[in-house]
C-alpha positions in Angstrom: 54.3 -118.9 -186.9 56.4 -116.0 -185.7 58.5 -116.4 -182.7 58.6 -114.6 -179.7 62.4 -114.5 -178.7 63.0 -116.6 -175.8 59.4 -117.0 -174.7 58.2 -120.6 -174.6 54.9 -120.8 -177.0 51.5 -121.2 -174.6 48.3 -123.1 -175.7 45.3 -124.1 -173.6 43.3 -127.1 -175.5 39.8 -127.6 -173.9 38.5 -131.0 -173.3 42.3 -132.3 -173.0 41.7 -134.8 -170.5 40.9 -137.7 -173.1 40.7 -138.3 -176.8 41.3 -135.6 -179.2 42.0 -133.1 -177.4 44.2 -134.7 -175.0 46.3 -135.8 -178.3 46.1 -132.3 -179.3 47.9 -131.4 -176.2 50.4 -133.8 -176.8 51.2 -132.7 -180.2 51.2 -129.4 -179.2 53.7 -130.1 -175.9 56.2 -132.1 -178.6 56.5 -129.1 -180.4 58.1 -127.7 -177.4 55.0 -125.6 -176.2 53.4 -125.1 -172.6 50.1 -126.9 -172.8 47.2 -126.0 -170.3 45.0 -128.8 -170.5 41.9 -127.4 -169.8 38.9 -130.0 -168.8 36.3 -130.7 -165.8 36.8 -133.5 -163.8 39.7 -133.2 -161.6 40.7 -136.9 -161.4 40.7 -137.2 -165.4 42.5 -133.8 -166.2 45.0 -134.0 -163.3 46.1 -137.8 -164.8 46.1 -136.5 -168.2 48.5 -133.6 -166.7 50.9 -136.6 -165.3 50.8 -138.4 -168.1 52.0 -135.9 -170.9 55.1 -134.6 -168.2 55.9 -138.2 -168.1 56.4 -137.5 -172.1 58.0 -134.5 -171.3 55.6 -132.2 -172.4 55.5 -128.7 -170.0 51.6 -129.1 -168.9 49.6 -128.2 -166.4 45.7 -128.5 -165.6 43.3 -125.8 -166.0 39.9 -126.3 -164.5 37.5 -125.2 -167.0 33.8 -126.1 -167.9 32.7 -124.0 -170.5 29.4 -123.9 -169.8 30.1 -122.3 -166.4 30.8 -118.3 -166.4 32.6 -118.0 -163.1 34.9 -121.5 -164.1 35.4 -119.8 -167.7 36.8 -117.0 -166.0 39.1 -118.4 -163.5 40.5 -120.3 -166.2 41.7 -117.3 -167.8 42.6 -115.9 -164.8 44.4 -118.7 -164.0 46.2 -118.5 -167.7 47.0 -115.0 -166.8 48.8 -115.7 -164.1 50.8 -118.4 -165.3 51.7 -117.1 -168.4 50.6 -113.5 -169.1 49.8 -114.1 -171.9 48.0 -116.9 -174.4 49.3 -117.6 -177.9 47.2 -120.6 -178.8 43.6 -122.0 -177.9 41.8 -125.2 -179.1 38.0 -125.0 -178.6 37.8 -128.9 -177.9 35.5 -129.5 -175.9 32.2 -131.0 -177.3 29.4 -133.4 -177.0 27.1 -135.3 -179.1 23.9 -134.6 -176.7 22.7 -138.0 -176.7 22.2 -140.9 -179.4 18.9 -141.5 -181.9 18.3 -137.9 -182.6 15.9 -137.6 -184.9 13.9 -133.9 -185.0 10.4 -135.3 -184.7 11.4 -137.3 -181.6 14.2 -134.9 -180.0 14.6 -134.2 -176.6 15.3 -130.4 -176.9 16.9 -130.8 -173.6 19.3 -132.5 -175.6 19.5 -129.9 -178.4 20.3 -127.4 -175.9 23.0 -128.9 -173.7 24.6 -129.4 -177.3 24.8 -125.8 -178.0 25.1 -124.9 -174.6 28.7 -126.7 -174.8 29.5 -126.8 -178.6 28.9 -123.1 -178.8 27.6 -121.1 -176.1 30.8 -122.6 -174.8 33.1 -121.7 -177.4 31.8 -118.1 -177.7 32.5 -118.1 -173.4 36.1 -119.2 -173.3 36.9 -117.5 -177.1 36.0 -114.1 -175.4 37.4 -114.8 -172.3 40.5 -116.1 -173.4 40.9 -112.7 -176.0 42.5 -110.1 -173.8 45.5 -112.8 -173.3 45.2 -113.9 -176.9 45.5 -110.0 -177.9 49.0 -110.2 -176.2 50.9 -112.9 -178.6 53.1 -111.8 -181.3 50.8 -114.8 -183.2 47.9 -115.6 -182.0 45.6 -118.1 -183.3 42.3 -119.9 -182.3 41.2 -123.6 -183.2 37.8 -124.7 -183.2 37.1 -128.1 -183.5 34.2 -128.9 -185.4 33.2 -131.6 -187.8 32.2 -132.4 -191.9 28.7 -133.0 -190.4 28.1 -129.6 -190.0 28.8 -128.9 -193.3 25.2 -127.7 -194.8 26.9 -128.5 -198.8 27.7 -132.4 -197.4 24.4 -132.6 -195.2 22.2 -131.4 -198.7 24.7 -134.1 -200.8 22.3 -136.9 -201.8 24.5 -139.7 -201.1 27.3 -138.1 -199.0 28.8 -139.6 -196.1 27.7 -137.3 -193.4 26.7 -140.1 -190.7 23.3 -140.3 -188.8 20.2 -137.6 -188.7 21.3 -135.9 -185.5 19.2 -132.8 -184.5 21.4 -131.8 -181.6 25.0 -132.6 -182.6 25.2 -132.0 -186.2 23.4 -128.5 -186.3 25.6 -127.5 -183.0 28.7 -128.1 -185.3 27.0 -126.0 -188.4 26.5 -123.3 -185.4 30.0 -123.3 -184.8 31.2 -122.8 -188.2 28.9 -119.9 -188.6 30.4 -118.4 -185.5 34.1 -119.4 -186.5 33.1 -117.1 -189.7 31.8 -114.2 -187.2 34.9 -114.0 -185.2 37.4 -114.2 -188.4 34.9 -111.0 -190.1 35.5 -109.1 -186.6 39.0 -110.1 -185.8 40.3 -109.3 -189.6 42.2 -105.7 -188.5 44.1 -108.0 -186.3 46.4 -110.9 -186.6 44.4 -113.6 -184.4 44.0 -115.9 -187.4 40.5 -118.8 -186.2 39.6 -121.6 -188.2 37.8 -124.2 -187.9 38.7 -128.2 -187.9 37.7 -131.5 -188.7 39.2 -134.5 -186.9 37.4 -137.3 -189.1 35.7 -140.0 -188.0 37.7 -140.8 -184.6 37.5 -143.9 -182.3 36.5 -141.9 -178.8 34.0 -142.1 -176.5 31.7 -139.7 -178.0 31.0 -142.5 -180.4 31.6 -145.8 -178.6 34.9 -146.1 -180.2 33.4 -146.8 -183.8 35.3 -144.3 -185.3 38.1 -145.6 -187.8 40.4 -143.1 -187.2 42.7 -142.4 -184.7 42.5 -139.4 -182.0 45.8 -138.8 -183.0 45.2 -138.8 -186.9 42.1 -136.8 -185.2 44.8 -134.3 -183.8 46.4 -133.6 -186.7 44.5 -130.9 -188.1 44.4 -128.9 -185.0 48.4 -128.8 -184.7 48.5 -128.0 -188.5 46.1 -124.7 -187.7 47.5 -123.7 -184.3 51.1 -123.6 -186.0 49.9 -121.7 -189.0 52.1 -119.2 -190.6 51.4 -115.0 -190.4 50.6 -115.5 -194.1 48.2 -118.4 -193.4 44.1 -118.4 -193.7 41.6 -117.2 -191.2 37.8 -117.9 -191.1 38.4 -121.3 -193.2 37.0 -124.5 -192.5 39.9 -127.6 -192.9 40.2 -131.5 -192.5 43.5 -132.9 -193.8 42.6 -133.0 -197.0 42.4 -129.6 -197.5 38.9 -127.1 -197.4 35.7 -128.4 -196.7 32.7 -127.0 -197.8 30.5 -125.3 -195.3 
């Protein structure tokens, strides 16, 4: 990634109170960076602030829900103000909607607060968080998303995509289709947005059956928020390398 001479490197990580993202942030701070660690709850993202300083990362708590319009944009006012200017953001936040989602039996409810936060939110804070974004010498956008919303591995007969999940899994195709969007309209500009794969992490979204860590989880978003001028934009990556959408 270019440098900006003497300017510290800012990122906000959504959903960086816990898990993941929160790991994200930490990556992200040991690379020297000023983390915003953006997430609802007060207690949760104000402990998760004290925590990384402790580990000597320069972070400070943003409150953001995604799915609110006015908290979307005081977070970027907020941003704004602190910084001027934003050269990373992680589109972490997520949720599954629910367990046993089977179409037939859904609770659309469900469906909807799934897209509502997977990528109504996403679209929210993206476009929010652009005019700051539009200001770094090398900007670039994570989402996090996951192999399940790969259409190719969901159509596999016999790949390991996990559960039939109506609300989570199509949310996460969504947001690949949107990452795609963004990288077609942004391609006269050097805001490079991909989109990420963690793996199958131990978190709370699952119970903690995940075999992976949220660290190993992490991973992938510090590799596309550090990627070079040269690197790839409207891609869709786990550690391995691509994955097919």
């Amino acid at each position: 990634m270019s440098e900006q001479a003497n300017e510290q490197t800012i990122a906000l990580v959504t959903g960086a109170n816990k898990g993941i993202g929160y790991e994200i942030a930490a990556g992200l701070g040991a690379l020297g960076w000023q983390v915003g660690v953006g997430a609802r709850d007060e207690e949760a993202r104000e402990g998760a602030v004290a925590k990384l300083r402790a580990a000597g990362v320069d972070a400070f708590g943003v409150p953001l829900d995604v799915t609110d319009d006015a908290s979307v944009a005081a977070a970027a006012a907020l941003v704004e103000e602190r910084a001027g200017r934003l050269d990373v953001l992680v589109n972490n936040a997520g949720i599954t909607g629910g367990m046993r989602q089977q179409p037939t039996t859904a609770d659309v409810g469900a469906v909807r607060a799934a897209v509502e936060t997977n990528v109504i939110g996403v679209i929210q804070v993206t476009n929010a968080m652009l005019p700051l974004l539009r200001r770094s010498a090398a900007p670039r956008i994570v989402n996090m998303s996951s192999s399940v919303g790969s259409l190719t591995l969901q159509s596999t007969p016999g790949a390991e995509v996990g559960p039939i999940a109506v609300a989570y899994s199509p949310s996460k195709t969504f947001l690949n289709a949107v990452t795609v969007q963004y990288a077609k309209e942004l391609s006269d500009t050097n805001i490079l947005i991909n989109a990420g794969c963690p793996g199958y992490c131990a978190t709370d979204l699952n119970g903690f059956r995940g075999v992976r860590t949220p660290a190993q989880g992490a991973a992938i978003a510090i590799r596309l928020a550090t990627l070079p001028d040269s690197g790839p934009t409207g891609g869709f990556f786990d550690d391995e390398g691509v994955v097919p959408w």
